[in-house]
N, C-alpha and C positions, 0 to 999 in steps of 0.2 A: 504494500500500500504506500501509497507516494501522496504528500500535499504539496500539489503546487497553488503559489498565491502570485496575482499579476495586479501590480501597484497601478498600471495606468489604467485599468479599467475594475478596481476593488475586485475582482472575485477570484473565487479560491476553488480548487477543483479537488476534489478527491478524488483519487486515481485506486482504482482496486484490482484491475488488470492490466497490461501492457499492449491492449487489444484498442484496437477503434471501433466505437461504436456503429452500430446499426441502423440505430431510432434515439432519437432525443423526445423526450418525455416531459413536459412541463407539468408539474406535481402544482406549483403557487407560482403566484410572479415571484420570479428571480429567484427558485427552486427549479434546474432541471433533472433530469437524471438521462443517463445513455445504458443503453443498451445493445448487449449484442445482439446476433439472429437468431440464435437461440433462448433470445429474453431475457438475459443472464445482467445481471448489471454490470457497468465497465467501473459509473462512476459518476457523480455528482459536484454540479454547479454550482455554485451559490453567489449573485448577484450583491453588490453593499458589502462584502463581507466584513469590513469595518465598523461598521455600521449594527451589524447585524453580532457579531463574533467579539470575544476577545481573544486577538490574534496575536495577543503578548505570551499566552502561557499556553502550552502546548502539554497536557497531560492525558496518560496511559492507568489502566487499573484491568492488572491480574492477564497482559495479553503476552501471549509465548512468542519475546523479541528475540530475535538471536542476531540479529546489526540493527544498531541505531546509528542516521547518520545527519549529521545538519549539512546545510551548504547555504 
């Protein structure tokens, strides 16, 4: 799983596969979600995420990391 965040346009993408989606899915404004062809989620949108997130603290609870990595 990958977060990428893109400063010129606020939103954050959660990344869950290394796949490009099939279908982009709007869940709410500035919620979308992708999907592969098999339905499968790739990965999620989030529009504001500034706004929306605090994008200061990035925490985990109880998930089997085996690399953590910043950039």
């Amino acid at each position: 799983m990958k977060l990428h965040y893109y400063p010129e346009t606020d939103s954050l993408y959660v990344e869950f596969k290394p796949e490009p989606g099939a279908e982009t899915i709007e869940v709410t404004r500035g919620l979308n979600v992708d999907v592969d062809a098999a339905g499968e989620v790739v990965g999620f949108d989030i529009d504001h995420a500034s706004r929306r997130l605090d994008l200061g603290t990035l925490e985990t609870t109880a998930l089997p990391l085996h690399t953590i990595k910043a950039g």
